[in-house]
C-alpha positions as CSV (number, residue, x, y, z in Angstrom):
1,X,19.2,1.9,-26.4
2,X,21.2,-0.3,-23.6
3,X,20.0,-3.4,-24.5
4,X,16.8,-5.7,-23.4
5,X,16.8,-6.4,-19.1
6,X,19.4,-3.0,-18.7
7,X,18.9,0.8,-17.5
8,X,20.7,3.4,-17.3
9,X,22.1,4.9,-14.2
10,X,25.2,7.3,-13.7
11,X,25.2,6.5,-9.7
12,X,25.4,3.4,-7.7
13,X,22.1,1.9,-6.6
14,X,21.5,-0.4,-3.5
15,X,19.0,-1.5,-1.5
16,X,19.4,-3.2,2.3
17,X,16.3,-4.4,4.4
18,X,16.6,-5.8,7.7
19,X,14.6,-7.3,10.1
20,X,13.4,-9.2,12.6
21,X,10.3,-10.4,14.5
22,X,9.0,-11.9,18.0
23,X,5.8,-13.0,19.1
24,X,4.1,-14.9,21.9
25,X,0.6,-16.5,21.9
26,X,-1.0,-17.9,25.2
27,X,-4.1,-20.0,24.8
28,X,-5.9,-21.1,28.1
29,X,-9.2,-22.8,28.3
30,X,-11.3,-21.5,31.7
31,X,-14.4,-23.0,32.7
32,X,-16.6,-20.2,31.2
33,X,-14.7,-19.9,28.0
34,X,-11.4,-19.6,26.2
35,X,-8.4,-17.2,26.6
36,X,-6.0,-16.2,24.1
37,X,-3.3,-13.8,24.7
38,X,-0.9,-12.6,21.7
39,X,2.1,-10.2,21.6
40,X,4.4,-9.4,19.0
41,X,7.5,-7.0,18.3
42,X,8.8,-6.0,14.8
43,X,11.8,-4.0,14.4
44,X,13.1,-2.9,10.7
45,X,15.9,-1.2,9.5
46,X,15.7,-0.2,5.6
47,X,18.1,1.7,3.6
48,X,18.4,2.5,-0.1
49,X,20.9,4.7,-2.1
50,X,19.1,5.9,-5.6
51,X,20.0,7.5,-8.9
52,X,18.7,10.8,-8.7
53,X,19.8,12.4,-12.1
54,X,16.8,12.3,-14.0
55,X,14.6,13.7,-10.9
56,X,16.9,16.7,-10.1
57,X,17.1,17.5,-14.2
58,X,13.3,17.8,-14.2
59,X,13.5,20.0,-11.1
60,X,15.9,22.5,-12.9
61,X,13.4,22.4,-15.9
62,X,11.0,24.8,-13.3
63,X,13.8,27.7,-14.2
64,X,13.7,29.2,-10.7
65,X,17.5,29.6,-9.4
66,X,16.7,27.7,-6.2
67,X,17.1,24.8,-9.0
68,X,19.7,25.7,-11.1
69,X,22.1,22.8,-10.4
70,X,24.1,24.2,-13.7
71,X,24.7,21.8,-17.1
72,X,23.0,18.3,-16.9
73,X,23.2,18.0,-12.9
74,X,23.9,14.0,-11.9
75,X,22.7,13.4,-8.4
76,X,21.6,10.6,-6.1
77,X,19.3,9.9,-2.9
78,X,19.6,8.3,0.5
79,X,17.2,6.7,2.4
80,X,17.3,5.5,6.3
81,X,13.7,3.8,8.3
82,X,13.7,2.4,11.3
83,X,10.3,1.0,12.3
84,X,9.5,-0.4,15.4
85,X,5.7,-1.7,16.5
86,X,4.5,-3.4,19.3
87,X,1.0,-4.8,19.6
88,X,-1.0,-6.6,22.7
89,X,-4.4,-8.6,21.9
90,X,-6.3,-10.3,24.6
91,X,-9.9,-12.0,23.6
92,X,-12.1,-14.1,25.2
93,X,-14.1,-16.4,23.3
94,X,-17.5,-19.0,24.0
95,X,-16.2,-22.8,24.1
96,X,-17.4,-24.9,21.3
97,X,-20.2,-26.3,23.0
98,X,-23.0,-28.2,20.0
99,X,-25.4,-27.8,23.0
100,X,-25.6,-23.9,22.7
101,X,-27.5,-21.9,20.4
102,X,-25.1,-19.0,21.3
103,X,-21.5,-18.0,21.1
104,X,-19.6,-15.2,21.5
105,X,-16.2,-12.9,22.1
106,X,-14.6,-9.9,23.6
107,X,-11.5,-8.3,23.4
108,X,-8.8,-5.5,23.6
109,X,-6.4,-4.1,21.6
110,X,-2.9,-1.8,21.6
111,X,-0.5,-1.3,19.4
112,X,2.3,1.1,19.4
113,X,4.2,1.9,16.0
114,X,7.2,4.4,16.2
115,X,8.9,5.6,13.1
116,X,12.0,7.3,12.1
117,X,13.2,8.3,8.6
118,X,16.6,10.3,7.4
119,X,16.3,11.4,3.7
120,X,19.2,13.3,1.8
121,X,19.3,13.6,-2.1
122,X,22.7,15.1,-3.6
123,X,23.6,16.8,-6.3
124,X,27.5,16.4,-7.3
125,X,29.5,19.4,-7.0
126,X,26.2,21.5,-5.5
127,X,28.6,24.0,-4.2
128,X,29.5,25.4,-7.7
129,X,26.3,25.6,-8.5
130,X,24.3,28.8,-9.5
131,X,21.4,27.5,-7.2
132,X,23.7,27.5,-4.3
133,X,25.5,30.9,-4.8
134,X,21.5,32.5,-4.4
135,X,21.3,30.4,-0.9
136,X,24.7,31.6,-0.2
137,X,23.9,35.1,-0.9
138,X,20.7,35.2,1.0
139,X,22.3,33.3,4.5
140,X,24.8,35.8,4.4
141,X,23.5,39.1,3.7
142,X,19.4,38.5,4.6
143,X,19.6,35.9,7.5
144,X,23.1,36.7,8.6
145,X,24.5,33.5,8.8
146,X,27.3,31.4,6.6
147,X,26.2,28.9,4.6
148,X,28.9,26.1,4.4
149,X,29.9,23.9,1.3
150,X,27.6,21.3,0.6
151,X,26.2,18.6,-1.9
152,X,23.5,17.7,0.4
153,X,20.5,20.4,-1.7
154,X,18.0,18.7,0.3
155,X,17.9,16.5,3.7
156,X,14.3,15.8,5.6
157,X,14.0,14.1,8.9
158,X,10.9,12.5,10.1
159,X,9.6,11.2,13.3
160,X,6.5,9.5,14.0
161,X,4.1,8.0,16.6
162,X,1.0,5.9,16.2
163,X,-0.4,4.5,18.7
164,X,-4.1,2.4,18.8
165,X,-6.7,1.5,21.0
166,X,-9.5,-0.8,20.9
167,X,-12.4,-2.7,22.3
168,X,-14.3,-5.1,20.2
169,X,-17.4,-7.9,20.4
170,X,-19.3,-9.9,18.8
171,X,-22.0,-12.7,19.3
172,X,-23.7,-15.3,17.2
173,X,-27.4,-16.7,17.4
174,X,-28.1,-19.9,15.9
175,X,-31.8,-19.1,15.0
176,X,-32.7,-22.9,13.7
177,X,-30.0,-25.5,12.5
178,X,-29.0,-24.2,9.6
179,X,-29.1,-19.9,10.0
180,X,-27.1,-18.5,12.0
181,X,-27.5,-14.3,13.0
182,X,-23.9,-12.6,13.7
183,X,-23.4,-9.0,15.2
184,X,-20.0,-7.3,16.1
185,X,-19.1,-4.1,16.7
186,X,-15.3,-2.3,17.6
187,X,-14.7,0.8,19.3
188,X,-11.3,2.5,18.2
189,X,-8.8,5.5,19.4
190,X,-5.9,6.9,17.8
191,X,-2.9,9.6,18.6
192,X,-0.6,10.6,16.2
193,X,2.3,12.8,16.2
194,X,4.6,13.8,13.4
195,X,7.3,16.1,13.7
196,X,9.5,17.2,10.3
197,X,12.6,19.1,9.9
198,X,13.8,20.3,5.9
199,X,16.2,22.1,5.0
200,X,17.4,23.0,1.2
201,X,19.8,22.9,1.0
202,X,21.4,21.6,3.9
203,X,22.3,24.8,6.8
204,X,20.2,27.2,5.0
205,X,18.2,28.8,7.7
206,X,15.4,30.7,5.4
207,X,12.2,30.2,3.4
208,X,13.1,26.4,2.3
209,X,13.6,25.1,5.8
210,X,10.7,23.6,7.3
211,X,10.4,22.6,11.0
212,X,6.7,21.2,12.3
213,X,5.2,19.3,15.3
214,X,2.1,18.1,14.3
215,X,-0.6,16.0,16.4
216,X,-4.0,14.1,15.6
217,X,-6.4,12.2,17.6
218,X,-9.3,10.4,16.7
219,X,-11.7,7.7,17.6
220,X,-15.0,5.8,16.5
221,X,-16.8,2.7,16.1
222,X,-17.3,0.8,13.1
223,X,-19.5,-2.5,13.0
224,X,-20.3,-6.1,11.1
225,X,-23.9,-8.0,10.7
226,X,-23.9,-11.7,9.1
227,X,-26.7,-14.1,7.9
228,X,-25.4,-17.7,7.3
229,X,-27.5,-19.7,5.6
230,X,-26.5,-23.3,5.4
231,X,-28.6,-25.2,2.9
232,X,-26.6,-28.5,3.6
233,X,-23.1,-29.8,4.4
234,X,-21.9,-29.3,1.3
235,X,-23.5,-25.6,0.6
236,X,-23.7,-22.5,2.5
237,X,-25.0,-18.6,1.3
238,X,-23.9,-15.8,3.0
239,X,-25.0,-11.9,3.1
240,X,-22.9,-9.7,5.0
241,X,-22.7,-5.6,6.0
242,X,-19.5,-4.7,7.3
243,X,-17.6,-1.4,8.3
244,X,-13.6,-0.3,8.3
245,X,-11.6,2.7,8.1
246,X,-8.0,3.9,7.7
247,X,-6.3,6.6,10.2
248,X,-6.4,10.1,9.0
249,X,-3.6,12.5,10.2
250,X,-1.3,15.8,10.0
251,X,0.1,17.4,6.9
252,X,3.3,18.9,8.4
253,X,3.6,21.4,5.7
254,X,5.9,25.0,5.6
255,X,3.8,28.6,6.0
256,X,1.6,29.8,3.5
257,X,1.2,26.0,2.1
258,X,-2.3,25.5,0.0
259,X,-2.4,22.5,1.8
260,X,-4.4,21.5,4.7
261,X,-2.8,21.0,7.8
262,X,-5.0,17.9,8.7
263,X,-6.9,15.6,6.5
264,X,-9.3,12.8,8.6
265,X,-9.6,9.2,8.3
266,X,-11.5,7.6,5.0
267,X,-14.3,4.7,5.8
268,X,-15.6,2.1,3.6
269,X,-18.9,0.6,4.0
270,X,-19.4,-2.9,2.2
271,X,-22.1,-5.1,1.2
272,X,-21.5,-8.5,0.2
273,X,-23.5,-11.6,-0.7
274,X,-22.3,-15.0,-1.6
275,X,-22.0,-18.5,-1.9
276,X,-19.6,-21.7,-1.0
277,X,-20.7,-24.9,-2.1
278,X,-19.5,-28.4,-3.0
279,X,-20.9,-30.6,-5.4
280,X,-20.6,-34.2,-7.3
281,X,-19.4,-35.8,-4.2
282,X,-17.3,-32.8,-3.4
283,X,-15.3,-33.4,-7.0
284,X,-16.1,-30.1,-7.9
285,X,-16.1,-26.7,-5.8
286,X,-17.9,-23.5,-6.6
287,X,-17.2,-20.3,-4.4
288,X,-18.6,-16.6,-5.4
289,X,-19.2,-13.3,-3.9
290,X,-20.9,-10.4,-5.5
291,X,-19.8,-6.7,-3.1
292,X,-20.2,-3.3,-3.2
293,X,-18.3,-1.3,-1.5
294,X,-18.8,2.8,-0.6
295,X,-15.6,4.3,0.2
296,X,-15.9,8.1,1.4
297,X,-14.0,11.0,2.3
298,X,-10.7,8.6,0.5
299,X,-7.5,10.3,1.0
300,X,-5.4,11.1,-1.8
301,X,-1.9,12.8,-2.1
302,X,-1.4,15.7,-3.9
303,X,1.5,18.2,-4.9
304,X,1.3,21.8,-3.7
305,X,0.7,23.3,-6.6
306,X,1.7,27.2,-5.9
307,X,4.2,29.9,-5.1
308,X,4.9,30.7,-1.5
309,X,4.4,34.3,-1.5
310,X,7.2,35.7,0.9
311,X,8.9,35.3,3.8
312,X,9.0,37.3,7.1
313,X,11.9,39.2,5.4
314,X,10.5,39.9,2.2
315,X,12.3,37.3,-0.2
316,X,9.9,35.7,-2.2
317,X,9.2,32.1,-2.3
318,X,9.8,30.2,-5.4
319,X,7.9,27.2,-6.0
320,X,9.2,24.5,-3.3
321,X,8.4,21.0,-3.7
322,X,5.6,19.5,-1.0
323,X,3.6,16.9,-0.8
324,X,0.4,16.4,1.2
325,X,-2.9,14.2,1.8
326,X,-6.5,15.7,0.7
327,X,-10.1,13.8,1.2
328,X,-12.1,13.8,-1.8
329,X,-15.8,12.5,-1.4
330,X,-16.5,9.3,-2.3
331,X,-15.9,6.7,-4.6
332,X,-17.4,3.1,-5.3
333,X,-16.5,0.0,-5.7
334,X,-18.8,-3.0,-7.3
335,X,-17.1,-6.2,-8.3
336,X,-17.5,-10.0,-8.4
337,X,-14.7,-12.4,-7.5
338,X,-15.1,-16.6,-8.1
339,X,-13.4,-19.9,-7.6
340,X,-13.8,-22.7,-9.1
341,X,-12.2,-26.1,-8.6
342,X,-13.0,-29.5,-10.8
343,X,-11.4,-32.9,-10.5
344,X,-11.7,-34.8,-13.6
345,X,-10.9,-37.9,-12.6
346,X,-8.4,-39.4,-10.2
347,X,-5.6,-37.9,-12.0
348,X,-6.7,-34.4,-13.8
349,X,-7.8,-31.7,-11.5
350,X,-8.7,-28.0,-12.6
351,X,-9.1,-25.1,-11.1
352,X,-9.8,-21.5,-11.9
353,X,-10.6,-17.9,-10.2
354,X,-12.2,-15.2,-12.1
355,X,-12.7,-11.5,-10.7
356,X,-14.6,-8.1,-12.2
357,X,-14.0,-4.8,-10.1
358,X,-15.2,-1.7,-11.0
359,X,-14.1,1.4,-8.9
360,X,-14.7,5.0,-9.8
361,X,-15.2,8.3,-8.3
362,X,-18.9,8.3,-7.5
363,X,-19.8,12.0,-7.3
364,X,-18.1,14.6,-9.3
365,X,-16.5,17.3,-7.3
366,X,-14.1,20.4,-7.4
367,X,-11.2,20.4,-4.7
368,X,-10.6,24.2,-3.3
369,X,-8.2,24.8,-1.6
370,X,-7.5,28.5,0.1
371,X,-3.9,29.1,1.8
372,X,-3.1,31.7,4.5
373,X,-3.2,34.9,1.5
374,X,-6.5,33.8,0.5
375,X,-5.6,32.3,-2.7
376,X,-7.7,30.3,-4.0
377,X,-6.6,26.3,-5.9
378,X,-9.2,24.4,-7.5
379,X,-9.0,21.0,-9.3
380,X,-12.0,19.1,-10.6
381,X,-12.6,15.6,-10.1
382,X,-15.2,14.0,-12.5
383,X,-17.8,11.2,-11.8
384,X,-16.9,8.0,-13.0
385,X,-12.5,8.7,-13.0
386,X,-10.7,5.3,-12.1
387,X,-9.3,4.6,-8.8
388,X,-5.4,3.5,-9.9
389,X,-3.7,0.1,-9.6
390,X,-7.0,-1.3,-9.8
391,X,-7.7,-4.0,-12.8
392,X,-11.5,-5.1,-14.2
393,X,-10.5,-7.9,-14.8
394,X,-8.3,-10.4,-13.5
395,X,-8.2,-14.3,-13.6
396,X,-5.9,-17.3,-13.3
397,X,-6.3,-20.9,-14.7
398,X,-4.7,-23.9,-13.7
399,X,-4.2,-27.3,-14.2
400,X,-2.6,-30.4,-12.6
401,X,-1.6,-34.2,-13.2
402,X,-1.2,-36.5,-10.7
403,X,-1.2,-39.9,-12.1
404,X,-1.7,-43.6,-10.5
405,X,1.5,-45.0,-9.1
406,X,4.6,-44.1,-8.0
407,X,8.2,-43.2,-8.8
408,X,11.0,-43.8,-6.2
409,X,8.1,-43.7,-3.5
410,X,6.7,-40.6,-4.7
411,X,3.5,-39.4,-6.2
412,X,5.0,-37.6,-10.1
413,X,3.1,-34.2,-10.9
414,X,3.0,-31.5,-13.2
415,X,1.0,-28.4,-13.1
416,X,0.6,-25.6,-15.5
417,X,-0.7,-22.1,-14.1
418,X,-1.7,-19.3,-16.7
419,X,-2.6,-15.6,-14.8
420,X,-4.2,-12.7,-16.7
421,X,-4.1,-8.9,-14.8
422,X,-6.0,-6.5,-16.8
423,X,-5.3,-2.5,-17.5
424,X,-4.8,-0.3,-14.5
425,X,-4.7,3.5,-14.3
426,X,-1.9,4.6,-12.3
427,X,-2.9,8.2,-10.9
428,X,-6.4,9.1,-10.3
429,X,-7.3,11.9,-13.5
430,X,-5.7,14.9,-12.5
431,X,-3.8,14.0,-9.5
432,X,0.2,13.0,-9.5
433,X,2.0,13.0,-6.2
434,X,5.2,14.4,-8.7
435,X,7.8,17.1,-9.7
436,X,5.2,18.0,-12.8
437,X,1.2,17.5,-13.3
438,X,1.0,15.0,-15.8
439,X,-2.5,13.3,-17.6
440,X,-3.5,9.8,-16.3
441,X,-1.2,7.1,-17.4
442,X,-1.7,3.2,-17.8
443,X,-0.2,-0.2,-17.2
444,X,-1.5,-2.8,-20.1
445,X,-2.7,-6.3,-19.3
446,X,-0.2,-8.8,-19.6
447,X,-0.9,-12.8,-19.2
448,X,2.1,-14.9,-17.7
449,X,2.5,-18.4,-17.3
450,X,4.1,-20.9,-14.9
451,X,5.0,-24.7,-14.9
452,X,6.4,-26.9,-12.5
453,X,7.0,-30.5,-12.5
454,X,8.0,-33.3,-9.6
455,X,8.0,-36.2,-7.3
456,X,6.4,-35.4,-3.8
457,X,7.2,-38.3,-1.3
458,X,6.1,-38.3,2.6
459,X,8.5,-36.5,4.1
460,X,10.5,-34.9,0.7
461,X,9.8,-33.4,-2.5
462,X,11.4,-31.7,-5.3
463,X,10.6,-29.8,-8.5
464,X,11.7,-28.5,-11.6
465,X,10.0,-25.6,-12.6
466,X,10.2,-22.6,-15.2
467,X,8.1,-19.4,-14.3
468,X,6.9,-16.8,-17.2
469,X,7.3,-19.2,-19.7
470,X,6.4,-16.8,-22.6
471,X,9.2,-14.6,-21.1
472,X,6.0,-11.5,-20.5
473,X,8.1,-8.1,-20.3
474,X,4.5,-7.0,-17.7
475,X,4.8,-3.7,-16.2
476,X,3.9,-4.3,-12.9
477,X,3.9,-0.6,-11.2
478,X,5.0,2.6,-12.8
479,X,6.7,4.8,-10.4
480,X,6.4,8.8,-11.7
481,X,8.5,10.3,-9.3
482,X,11.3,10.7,-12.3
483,X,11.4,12.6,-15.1
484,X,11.2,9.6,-17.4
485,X,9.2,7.1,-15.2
486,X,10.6,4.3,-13.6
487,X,9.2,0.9,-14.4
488,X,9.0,-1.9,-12.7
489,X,8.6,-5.5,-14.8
490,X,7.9,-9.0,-14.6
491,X,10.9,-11.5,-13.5
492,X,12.3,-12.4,-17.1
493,X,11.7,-16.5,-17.7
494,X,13.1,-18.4,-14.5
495,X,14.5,-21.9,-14.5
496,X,15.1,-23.2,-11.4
497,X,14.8,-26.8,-8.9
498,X,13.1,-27.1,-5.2
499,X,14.2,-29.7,-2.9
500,X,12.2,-29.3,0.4
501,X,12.6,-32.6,3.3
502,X,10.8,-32.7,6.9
503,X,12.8,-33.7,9.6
């Protein structure tokens, strides 16, 4: 009811990301092959205050006293990261010699990737609150301790470590002049540690504060194989196996959690054939790949869904909020993606991408999960549920005109881009990271559309351009960590001029 492009919010929101980033490459050539050395360092600070007031409300809608923040609560978060990762690659690589049937490379890798969080969500005038008389009462008469005046209901602090190893090769065979027979293969190593410290609200020394060291190592190899076939200059087919995975890790989670305390890494396996080609005197281009992709043991987060039982001193544990990874079997991916460029004549050119993905849970499963009582959690998972923020179809058409002649010594063009981004899910079916379970929810397609017009010269250029045109009002990711979710759309129609010159 605030009008189009407005929201409400009754706190102040901000946002502040910094960084910066070096990095050095060395590139030697030795007699028996080429050296290339590269180092980088990132270093990010990010902060963000937030409008909490819908997300504590649906917190006191649970009717436990640990959340009875009194009347309509209003409330806000704050968010502090500091990331810092280092990384060291050294590979040596054959020479480009035409004489040799065979090339190759070797390498190593490191990387080290610290991270440090400081999270506190508020809740204005917390210490006149019914929720924090209880906590009062318990610190002083359970755990014999004082519980000071706060707003601060919850504060977590988070440190972690990453740190990767690797070893990795390939080699090429150029079995006759046109097919070519490549083989790689990478060895990998990872530690982790995480260590978490909660406390709600903040001094509260009982059931809701949460201190855990966790650690996780792991290692494994994962590998490639390519055929190249190359029918002539102009057109090449492809088949290729390849292998990759993402790090598993440590749920740092409080006692009696249904949660596991570890969850390992997920791999995908894909198998991909395809084609690049050129044709009518290289006026027209047609590129396609058809994959299909087996993704198992894929990590998903999940809510804890239960009680807590009690504590060492007998006070029973409400419901208290936790999140945590699970691996559910496997899921598959199949999809096609295209490109497809034309030039008209010396003026027109078009070109065009088209893609169709289908992933889905590929075996139908029940997740149990059994805490320290015993009790048992199960949630099914059927065959064929969407994996989220995933489209079936997408696409994107454009067009440009670059006609004969000039204008103040530069070539005029216009171009006109249209995009389409099909439906997504945004939770796989019955899973939701949130405050409260909720059923699988969508983002529609949406089609947008872009044109620019200009002069490029040989050392300047400049535009005029207007992106969404049809002024689309696209949700592009909706977040349901709120009690009424939180969207977020496509940039309203944007007028605007580029003026770009090369000293």
């Amino acid at each position: 009811g605030v009008g189009d492009l407005n929201q409400v919010r009754f706190e102040d929101e901000s946002l502040d990301d910094e960084w910066y980033q070096a990095s050095l490459t060395v590139n030697a050539a030795l007699p028996f092959g080429d050296l290339i050395v590269a180092a980088s360092y990132f270093d990010r600070k990010f902060a963000y205050e937030a409008d909490a007031t819908d997300y504590e409300f649906s917190f006191q809608q649970f009717g436990y006293v640990i959340y009875d923040f009194g009347g309509d609560p209003r409330g806000f978060a704050t968010n502090h990261d500091n990331t810092r990762i280092t990384t060291l690659e050294a590979r040596l690589q054959s020479s480009n010699d035409a004489e040799s049937r065979w090339s190759w490379l070797g390498g190593v890798f490191y990387s080290k990737e610290a991270g440090h969080t400081n999270f506190d969500s508020f809740v204005r005038d917390y210490q006149d609150t019914p929720a924090f008389a209880y906590f009062s009462y318990l610190e002083d008469n359970v755990y014999n301790g004082t519980l000071a005046a706060t707003e601060t209901w919850f504060l977590g602090r988070y440190e972690s470590e990453l740190e990767q190893y690797a070893v990795f090769g390939e080699i090429g065979f150029d079995v006759t002049e046109n097919f070519t027979i490549t083989a790689g293969g990478r060895w990998f190593e990872s530690d982790q540690t995480f260590n978490l410290h909660q406390e709600a609200p903040a001094g509260f020394s009982g059931f809701s504060r949460t201190d855990a060291d966790t650690e996780s190592s792991e290692d494994g190899s994962v590998g490639k194989l390519n055929f190249t076939f190359r029918i002539d200059d102009d057109r090449m087919v492809y088949a290729t196996w390849s292998e990759g995975f993402r790090n598993g890790g440590a749920n740092p989670v409080r006692p009696i959690s249904i949660l596991p305390r570890e969850f390992k890494s997920d791999t995908l396996t894909n198998m991909e054939i395809g084609a690049k080609t050129e044709w009518l005197e290289n006026r027209m281009r047609l590129n396609v790949s058809v994959y299909s992709m087996q993704w198992d043991d894929f990590a998903v987060q999940i809510e804890d869904p239960q009680n807590g039982g009690n504590d060492e001193n007998g006070v029973p544990i409400p419901a208290v909020f936790q999140l945590g990874y699970v691996n559910l079997p496997s899921a598959e991916i199949q999809g096609v993606e295209s490109e497809f460029t034309f030039a008209v004549n010396e003026a027109w050119q078009i070109d065009a991408t088209l893609g169709w993905n289908n992933a889905e849970v590929s075996k139908a499963t029940v997740l149990r999960l059994e805490d320290d009582l015993g009790r048992v959690f199960e949630r099914p998972v059927a065959k064929g549920a969407r994996l989220p923020l995933t489209p079936e179809w997408s696409g994107a058409l454009g067009v440009e005109w670059r006609p004969r002649g000039q204008l103040m010594n530069a070539q005029p063009f216009a171009r006109l881009d249209l995009a389409y981004v099909g439906e997504v899910v945004t939770n796989l079916e019955g899973f939701e990271s949130v405050v409260g379970q909720a059923g699988v929810s969508t983002q529609d397609a949406y089609e947008t559309a872009d044109f620019r017009i200009g002069l490029e010269g040989e050392v300047w250029s400049g535009s005029f351009f207007v992106e969404n045109l049809s002024d689309e009002r696209a949700v592009t990711f909706r977040s349901n960590r709120w009690a009424e979710p939180r969207l977020t759309i496509t940039r309203p129609r944007t007028f605007g001029m580029q003026f770009r010159y090369e000293f």
